[in-house]
C-alpha positions in Angstrom: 53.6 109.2 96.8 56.7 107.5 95.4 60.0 109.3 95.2 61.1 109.8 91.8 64.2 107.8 90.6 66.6 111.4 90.3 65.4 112.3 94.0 66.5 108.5 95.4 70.0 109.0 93.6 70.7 112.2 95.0 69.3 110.6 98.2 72.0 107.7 97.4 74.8 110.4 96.7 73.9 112.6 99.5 74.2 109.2 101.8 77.4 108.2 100.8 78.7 112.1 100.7 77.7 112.2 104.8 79.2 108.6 105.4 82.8 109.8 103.8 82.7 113.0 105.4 82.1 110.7 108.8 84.9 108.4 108.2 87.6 110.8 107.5 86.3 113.1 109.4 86.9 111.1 112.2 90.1 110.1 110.9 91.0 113.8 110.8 89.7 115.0 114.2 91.5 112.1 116.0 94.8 113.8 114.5 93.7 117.3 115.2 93.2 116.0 118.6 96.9 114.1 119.2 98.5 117.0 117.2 96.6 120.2 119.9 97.2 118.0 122.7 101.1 117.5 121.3 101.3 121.0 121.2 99.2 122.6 124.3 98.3 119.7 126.6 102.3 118.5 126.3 101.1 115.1 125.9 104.0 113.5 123.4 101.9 111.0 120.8 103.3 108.0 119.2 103.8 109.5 116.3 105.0 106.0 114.2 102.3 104.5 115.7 99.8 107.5 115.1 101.0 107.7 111.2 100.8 104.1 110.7 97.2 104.4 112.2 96.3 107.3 109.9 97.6 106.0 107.0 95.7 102.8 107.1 92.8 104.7 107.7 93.0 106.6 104.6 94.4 103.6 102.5 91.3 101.8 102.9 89.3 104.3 101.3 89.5 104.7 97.7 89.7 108.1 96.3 91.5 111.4 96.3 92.5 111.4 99.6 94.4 108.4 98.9 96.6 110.6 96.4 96.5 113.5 98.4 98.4 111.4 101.2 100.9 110.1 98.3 101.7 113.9 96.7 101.8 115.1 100.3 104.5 112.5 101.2 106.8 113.6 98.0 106.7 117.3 99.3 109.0 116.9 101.9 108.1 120.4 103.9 104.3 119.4 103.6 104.2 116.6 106.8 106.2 115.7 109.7 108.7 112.9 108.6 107.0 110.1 110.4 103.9 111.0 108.5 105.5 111.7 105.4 107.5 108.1 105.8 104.2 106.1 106.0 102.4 108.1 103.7 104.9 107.5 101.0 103.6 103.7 101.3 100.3 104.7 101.4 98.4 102.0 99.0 94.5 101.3 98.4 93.3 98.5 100.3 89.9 98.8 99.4 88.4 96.2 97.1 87.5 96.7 93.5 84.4 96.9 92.0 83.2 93.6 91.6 81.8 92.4 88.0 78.1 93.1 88.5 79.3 96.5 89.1 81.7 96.9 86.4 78.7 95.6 83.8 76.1 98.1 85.2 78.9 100.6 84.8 79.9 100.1 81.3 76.3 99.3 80.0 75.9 102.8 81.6 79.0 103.9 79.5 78.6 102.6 76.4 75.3 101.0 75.9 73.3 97.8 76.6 75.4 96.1 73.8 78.9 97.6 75.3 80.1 93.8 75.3 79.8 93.0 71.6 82.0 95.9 71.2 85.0 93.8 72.5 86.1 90.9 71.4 86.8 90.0 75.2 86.8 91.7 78.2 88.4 90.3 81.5 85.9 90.4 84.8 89.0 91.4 87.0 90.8 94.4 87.5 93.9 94.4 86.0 95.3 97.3 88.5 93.7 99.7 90.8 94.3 103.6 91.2 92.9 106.4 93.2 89.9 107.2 91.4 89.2 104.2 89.3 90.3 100.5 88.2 91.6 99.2 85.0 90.4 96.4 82.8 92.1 94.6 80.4 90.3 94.1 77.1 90.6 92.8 73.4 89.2 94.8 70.8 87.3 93.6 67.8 90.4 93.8 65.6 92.8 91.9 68.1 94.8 94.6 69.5 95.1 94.9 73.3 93.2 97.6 75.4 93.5 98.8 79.1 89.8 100.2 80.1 90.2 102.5 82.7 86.6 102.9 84.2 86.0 105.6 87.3 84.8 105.0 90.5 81.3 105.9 91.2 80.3 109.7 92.9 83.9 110.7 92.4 82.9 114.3 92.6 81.3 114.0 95.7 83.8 112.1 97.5 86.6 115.2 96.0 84.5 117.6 97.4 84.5 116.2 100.5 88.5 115.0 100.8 89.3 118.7 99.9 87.3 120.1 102.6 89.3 117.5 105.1 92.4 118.6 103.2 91.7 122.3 104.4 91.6 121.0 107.5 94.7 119.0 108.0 95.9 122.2 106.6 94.8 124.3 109.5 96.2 122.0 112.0 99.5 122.3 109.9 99.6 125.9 110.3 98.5 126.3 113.8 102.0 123.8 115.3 103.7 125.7 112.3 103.8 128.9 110.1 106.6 128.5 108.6 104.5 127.4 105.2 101.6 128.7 104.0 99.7 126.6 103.0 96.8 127.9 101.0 98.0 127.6 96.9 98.8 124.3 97.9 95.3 123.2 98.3 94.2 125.6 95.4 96.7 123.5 92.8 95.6 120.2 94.5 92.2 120.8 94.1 92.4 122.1 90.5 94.6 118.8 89.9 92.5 116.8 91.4 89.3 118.5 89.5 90.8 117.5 86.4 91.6 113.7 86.9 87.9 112.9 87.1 87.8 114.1 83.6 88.7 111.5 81.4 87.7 113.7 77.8 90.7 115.8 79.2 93.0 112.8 80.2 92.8 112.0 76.0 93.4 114.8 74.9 96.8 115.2 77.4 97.5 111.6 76.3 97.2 112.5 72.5 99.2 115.6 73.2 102.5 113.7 75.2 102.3 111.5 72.1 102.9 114.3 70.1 105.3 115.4 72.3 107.4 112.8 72.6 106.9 111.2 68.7 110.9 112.5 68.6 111.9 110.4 71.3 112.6 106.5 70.3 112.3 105.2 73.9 109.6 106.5 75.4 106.1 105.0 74.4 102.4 106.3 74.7 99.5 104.4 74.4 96.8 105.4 71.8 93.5 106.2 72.5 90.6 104.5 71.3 88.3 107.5 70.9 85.0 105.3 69.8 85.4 103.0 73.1 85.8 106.1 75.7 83.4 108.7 77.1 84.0 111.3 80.4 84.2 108.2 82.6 85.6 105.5 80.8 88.5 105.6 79.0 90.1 103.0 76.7 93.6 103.2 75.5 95.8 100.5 73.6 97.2 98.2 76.3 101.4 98.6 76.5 103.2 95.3 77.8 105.7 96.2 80.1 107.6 95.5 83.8 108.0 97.5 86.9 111.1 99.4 87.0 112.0 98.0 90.6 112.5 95.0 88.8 115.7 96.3 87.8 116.7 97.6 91.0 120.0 95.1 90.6 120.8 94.8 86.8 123.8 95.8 85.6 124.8 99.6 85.9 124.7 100.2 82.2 120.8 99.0 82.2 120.1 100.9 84.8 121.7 104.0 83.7 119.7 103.6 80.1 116.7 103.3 82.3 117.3 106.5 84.2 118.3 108.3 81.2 115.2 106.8 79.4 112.8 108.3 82.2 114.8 111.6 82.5 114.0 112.5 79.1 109.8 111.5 79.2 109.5 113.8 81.9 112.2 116.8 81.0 111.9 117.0 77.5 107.9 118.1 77.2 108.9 120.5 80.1 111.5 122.4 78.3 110.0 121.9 75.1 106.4 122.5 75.6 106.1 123.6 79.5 104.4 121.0 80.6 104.8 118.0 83.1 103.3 114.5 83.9 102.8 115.5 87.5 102.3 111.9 89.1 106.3 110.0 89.1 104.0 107.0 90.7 106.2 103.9 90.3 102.6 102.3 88.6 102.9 105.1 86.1 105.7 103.8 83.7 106.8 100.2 82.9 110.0 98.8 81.0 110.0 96.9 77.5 112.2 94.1 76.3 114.5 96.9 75.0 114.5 99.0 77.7 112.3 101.3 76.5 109.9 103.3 79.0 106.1 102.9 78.7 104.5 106.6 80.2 101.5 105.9 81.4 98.1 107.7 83.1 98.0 111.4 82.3 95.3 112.0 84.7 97.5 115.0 86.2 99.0 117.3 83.9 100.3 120.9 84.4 100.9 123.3 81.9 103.2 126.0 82.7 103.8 129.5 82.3 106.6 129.8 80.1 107.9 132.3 82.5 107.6 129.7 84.9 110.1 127.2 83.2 112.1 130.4 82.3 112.4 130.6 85.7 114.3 127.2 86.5 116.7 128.1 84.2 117.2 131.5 85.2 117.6 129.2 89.0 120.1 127.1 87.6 122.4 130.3 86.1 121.7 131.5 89.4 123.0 129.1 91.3 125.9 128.1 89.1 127.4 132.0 89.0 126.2 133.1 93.0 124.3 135.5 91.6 121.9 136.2 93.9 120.0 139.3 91.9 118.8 136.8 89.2 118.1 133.8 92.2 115.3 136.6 93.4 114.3 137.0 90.0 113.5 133.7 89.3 112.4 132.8 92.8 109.5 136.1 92.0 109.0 135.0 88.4 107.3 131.8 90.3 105.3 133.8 92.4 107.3 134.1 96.2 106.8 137.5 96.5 108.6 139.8 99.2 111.1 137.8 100.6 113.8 138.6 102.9 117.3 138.2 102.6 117.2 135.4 105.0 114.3 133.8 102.9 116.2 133.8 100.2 119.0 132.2 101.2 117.0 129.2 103.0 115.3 128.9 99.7 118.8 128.9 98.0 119.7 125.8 100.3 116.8 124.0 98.9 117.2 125.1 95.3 120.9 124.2 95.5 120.0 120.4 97.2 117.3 119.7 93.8 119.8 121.7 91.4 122.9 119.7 92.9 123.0 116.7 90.6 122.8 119.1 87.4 125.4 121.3 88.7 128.3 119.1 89.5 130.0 118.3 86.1 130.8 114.5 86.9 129.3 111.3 86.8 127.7 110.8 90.1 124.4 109.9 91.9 121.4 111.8 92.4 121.7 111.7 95.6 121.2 109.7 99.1 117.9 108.5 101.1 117.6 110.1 104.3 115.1 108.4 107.1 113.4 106.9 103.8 112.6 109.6 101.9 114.6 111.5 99.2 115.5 115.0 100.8 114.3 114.8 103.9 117.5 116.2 105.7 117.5 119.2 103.4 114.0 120.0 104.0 114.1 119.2 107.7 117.5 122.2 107.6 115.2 124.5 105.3 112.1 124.3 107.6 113.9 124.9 110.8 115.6 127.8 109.0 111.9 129.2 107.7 110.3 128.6 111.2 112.8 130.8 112.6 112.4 133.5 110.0 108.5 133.3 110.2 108.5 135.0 113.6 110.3 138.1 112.1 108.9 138.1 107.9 106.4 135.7 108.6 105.4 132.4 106.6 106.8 131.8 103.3 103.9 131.4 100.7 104.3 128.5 98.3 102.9 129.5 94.7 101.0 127.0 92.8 102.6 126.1 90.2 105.8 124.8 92.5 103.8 122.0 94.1 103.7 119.7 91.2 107.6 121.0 89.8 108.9 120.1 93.4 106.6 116.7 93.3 108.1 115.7 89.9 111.7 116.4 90.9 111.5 114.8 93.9 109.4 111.6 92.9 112.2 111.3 89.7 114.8 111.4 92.0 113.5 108.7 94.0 113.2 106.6 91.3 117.0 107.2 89.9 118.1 106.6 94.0 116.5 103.0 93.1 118.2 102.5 89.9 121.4 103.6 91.9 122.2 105.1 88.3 124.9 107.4 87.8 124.8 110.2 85.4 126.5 113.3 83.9 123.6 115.1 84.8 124.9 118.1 84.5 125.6 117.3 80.4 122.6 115.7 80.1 120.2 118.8 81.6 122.3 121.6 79.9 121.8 119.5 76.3 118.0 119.8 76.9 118.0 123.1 77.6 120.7 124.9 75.2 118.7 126.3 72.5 116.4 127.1 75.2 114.4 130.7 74.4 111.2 131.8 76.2 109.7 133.2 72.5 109.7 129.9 70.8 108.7 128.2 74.1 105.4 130.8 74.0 104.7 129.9 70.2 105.6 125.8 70.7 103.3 125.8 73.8 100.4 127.7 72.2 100.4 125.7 68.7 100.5 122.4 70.3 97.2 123.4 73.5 95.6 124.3 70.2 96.5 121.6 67.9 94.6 119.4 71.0 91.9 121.9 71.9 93.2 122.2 75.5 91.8 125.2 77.2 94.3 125.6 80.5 93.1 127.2 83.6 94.8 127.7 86.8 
């Protein structure tokens, strides 16, 4: 007797499940293995060597992992600096699906006549990301599209890179306990859950249109709701270049380009509590006017208001040393019983991202440090917490400060590029001067349910 067609897929899915959790798992026990014998065996590995091996390892297979290895490499406490250096680089070697693929894929999407829908459709991936490819298109009325079409078994191949992620968590922990690391993997996961649905990508994209409509250089594309299902999703295509084209234009280009990017990202976080979590250099391009495209809203977070009430109440902290209100805010986000100590090696960090905003002057954002924006700081702050863990044990790193950290960190290596230089502490206090939690609450809530966005932690 024949096996029925649903029993060979999940034969198929089940196959390919076992030969990812092979591969990385491999990958993963090979660095479990350098990183014990490191530890117990005294055995000193490579480590270079061993990140550049990792990293290729992981580049060459598409998925989440991928991205898990590029937001790990922008959280500069998460990874040893080698790793965090090659990670940081970390790109997807893998092929793309090739055309007989894409076809069956789309006819799957929208129909055996999906190509009469188009009045072209280009065979070749225009770009590649984590978890799927984009395709450039024409639609029937001339305008341009960007088809964004999802890897197969996605779902299977998160479920598997977030078990491995757990893992190179516990080896994490067991060489160091200065970090816990378990909300970590909770907010990645729930990220990560969320970018494989595409129905919730449009509505985040319709909602940062909104958002931004105020703002006369930031652009959105449009989604084109009749061409886009829960894997496919088709958007109007926005011409552009990539900012490190104008790594060496004139200072007053680059400064309109920083300021440009500063306010897409900071303005629908004070405004609306909520930020583009992924500052991927592929995410934005520049027009002819220097105008910023925002691009792939794949990974979103909405915040508490208290949450964002709670960077400002950091920043007043910080700016009058008062170190009642720095617990307050630091508690507001969720670090809960923390020592003196802890609070001032958390201070040291704070006071490193706050820095540009504080200093009333036209100035940098900052330096580069071993190739990574922040690195020194963070390498001071996690000696500092390693020594306190003995005594108060691990500091605990709430949720919703992975992806606030990311965004600060991955904007600031982008403005490092631009070498702009800003009044950044004019520019941040301007955004946030009519700042009040009660209209945040009410502007949050109207505009989750003007886009029937249901957020869950």
């Amino acid at each position: 007797m024949g096996m029925s067609k649903t029993s060979q897929n999940e034969d198929s899915k089940l196959g390919s499940r076992i030969k990812r959790y092979g591969q990385v798992t491999g990958t993963m026990a090979g660095l479990a293995a350098k990183l014990a014998g490191e530890k117990y065996l005294g055995v000193k590995i490579e480590r270079d060597d061993h990140a550049l091996q990792l990293t290729q390892a992981l580049g060459n297979m598409k998925g989440p992992l991928m991205k898990v290895g590029q937001i790990l490499a922008t959280i500069p406490e998460a990874l040893p600096s080698e790793y965090a250096q090659a990670f940081q680089e970390l790109q997807s070697n893998a092929p793309p699906m090739g055309w007989p693929f894409v076809r069956r894929r789309m006819k799957t999407e929208l129909g055996p006549d999906w190509q009469s829908k188009f009045e072209s459709f280009e065979k070749d991936a225009a770009a590649a990301a984590s978890l799927g490819q984009v395709h450039k298109a024409v639609a029937k009325n001339g305008q341009l599209l960007a088809c964004k079409l999802q890897y197969p078994d996605m779902s299977s191949a998160i479920e598997a890179d977030l078990k491995q992620l757990k893992i190179i968590f516990s080896i994490y922990e067991r060489y160091d306990k200065s970090i816990q690391t378990q909300n970590i993997h909770h907010e990645l996961s729930a990220r990560l859950q969320e970018e494989l649905d595409y129905a919730l990508e449009a509505k985040y994209t319709k909602m940062y249109a909104f958002m931004l409509k105020d703002e006369p250089n930031v652009h959105v594309p449009e989604i084109i709701d009749e061409l886009s299902t829960d894997r496919l999703l088709t958007s109007t295509w926005l011409e552009g270049q990539k900012i490190l084209n104008f790594v060496d234009s004139h200072a007053e280009q680059r400064n309109t380009l920083a300021m440009n990017m500063f306010r897409a990202w900071y303005v629908p976080l004070y405004y609306y509590g909520t930020i583009h979590g992924d500052p991927h250099l592929g995410n934005y391009t520049v027009r002819e006017d220097n105008s910023i495209n925002l691009l792939d809203f794949g990974c979103v977070r909405v915040f508490r208001p208290e949450f964002v009430g709670g960077v400002i109440d950091l920043y007043n902290a910080l700016m009058t040393k008062d170190d009642t209100l720095a617990v307050h805010a630091y508690e507001t986000w969720g670090f809960n019983n923390l020592s003196k100590e802890q609070v001032e090696t958390l201070n040291m960090w704070a006071e490193f991202l706050y820095g540009p905003v504080m200093d009333d002057k036209i100035r940098p954002i900052g330096e580069v440090t071993n190739g990574v924006y922040g690195r020194e700081t963070a390498e001071k702050v996690h000696k500092k917490l390693r020594e306190l863990s003995r005594e108060n044990g691990g500091v605990s790193v709430p949720r919703e400060f992975v992806f606030m950290d990311r965004a600060a960190l991955g904007l600031g290596s982008v403005f490092l590029h631009l070498k702009a230089e800003i009044n950044w502490h004019r520019v941040f206090n301007e955004l946030i001067q009519d700042f009040s939690l009660e209209t945040l609450h009410t502007r949050q809530a109207k505009v989750l349910k003007r886009f029937d966005i249901l957020v869950s932690d």
